[in-house]
N, C-alpha and C positions, 0 to 999 in steps of 0.2 A: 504493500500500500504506500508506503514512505518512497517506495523509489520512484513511484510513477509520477511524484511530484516534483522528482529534479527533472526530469525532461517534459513534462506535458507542455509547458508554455511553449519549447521550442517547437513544436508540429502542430498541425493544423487538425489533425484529426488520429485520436487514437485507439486503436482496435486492443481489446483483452481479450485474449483467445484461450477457452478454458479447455484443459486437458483432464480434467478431472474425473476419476470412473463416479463420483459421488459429488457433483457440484456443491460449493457452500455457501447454501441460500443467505445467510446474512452477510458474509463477507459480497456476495454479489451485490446484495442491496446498499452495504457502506460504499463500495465501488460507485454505483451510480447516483447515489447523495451526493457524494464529494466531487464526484467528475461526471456532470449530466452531464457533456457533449462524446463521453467514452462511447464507442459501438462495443456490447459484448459478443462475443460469439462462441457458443457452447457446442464443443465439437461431439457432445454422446457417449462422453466415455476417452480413454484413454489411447487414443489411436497413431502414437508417435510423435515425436518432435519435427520429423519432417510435414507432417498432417497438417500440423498447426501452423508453420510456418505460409505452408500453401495456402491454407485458409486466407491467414492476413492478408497474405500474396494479392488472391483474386478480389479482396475486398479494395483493396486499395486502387487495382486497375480499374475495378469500374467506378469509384468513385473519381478517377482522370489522373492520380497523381503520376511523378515522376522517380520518384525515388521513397523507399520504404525504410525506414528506423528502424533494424531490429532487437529488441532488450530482453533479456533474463526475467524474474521475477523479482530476484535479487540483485541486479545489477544496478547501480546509482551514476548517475549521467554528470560530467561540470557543467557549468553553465550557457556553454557556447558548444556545446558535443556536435549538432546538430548542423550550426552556420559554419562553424571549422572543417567539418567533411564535407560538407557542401561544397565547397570552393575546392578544397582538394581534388573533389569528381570533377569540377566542373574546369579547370585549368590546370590540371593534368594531363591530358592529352582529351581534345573531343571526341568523345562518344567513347571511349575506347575502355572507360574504367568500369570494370563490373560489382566490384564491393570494394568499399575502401572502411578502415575499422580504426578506431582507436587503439592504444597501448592497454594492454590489461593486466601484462605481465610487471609489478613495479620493481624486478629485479635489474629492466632493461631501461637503459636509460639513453637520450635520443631527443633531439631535435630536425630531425629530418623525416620526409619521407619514403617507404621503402617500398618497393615492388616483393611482397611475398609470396611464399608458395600457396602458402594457404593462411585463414586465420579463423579465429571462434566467429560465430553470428551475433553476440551476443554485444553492442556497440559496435555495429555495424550497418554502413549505412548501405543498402543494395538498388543498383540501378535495374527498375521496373520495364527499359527496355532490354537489358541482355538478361532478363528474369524470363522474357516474353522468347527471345531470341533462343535461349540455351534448352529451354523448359523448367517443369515444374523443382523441388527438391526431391530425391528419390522416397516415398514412404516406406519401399522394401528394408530401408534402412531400421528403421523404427527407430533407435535410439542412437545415439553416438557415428562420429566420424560424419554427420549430415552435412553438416558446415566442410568438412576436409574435401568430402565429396563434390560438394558444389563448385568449391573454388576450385578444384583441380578441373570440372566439366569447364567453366566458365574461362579461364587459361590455354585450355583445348581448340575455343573456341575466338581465341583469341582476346579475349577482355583482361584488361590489369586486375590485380589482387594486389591492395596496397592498404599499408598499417602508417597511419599516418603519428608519429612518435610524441608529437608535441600536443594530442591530446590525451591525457587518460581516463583512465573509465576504471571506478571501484567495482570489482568483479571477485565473486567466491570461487578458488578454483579447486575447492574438494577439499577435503581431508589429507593432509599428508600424515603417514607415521612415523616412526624412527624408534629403532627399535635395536635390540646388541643380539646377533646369531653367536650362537653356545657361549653367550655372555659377555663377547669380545669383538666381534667386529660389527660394527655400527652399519645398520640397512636402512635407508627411506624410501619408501615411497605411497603412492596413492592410494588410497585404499577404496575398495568399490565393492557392493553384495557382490553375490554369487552373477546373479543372474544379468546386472549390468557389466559383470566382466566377460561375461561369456560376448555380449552386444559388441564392446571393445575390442576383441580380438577375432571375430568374428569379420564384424567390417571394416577394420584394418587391414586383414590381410585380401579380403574380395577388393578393396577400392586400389589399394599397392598392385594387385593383378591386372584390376582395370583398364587404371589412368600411367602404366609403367611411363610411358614415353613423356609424361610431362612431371615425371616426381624424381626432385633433383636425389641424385647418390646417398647425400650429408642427412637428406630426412630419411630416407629411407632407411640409413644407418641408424638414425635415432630410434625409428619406431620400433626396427628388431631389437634394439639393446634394451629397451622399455619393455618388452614382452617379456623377453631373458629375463630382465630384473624382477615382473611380475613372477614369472615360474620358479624362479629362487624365494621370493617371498611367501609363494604358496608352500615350500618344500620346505622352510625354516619354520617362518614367526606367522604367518595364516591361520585363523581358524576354519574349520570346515573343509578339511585338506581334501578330501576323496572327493567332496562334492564340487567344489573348483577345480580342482584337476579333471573330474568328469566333462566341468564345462568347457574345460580350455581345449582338452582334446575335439570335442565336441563340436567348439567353434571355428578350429582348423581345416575339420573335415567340411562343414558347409561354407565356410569360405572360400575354400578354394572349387568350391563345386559352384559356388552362387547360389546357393541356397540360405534365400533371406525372409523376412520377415516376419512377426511378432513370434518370438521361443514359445512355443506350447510347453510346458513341463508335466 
């Protein structure tokens, strides 16, 4: 509730797109006291991140706009989020930019802007014609790597993917752990249930098969050393070892088959 009000003033019209399998009738009606010009739009239940995305998507083309805001729940906006990526799209090269995003990461620090591979969706501003241009976001995805996917299509397609440094955006990026394996050597990382890990490695390695020809070396190195490090922390300091290893195996095999959308368990 609190975030939607660092950036409402900046856009002209904003969509709350409910993912919820049990929508929360009072939170929706505090939502529409505080912000009577919000469009809500309650998607039925829990049908992906890319679902919802596409929702706002199409809400926004027909209401004429050119470009689309896209925010977390929890993400909190500066002041100027909005008019600073604006210009960026718009005097970066014409027509040619497909998402341009804030900083979210505050370990990186930067006054420039940068052509990257890919970025979160999450303080990011997406141009509504290479939206139209490239297509929808994949819903096969259901959950994770939707955003990696995008930008790597949109890239493909020749559109820029650019993190513009001198803005940033307060963004939650998960739970980190840190933790000592047999008491002595110190491990972090991210901690995610069972069943959103299985999403992560699942569409990690389908999207890395995909889009090989436009996914530079260096990330492609990071994302194996990331999964490595996840299977090391399943086999140390994890709880639920048999069941995450079930899913990991799991998500190999239908990844590399392309076999995607929402886990039945």
């Amino acid at each position: 509730m609190r975030s939607i009000g660092t950036y409402l003033s900046q856009v002209q019209k904003l969509y709350v797109v409910d993912n919820s399998e049990q929508p929360d009738a009072r939170l929706i009606q505090r939502i529409r006291q505080m912000y009577p010009t919000v469009e809500y739009i309650n998607n039925g239940g829990n049908q992906g991140i890319a679902f919802a995305l596409n929702a706002g998507a199409r809400a926004a083309i027909q209401d004429g706009f050119a470009y689309l805001l896209l925010m977390d729940d929890d993400s909190k906006a500066p002041s100027t989020l909005v008019p600073d990526l604006l210009q960026t799209a718009l005097t970066y090269k014409a027509g040619s930019v497909g998402i341009v995003s804030a900083q979210s990461d505050p370990s990186i620090a930067g006054t420039d802007v940068q052509v990257v591979p890919t970025t979160i969706t999450s303080g990011s501003l997406l141009s509504l014609a290479a939206y139209q241009s490239v297509g929808p976001f994949l819903d096969e995805l259901f959950i994770d790597w939707v955003d990696h996917e995008y930008c790597f299509r949109l890239r493909q397609r020749g559109f820029a993917v650019l993190t513009d440094n001198r803005v940033r955006l307060e963004h939650r990026l998960g739970i980190m752990q840190t933790q000592k394996v047999w008491g002595v050597l110190p491990i972090s990382w991210r901690s995610h249930n069972p069943v959103r890990f299985y999403y992560k490695v699942r569409n990690s390695l389908y999207v890395m098969n995909r889009y090989g020809a436009v996914i530079p070396a260096s990330f492609r190195k990071a994302v194996y050393y990331d999964l490595l490090k996840d299977l090391v922390s399943i086999a140390t300091v994890e709880k639920e070892k048999n069941r995450r290893l079930s899913y990991f195996f799991k998500a190999i095999r239908d990844g590399q088959k392309g076999q995607l959308g929402q886990l039945t368990q």
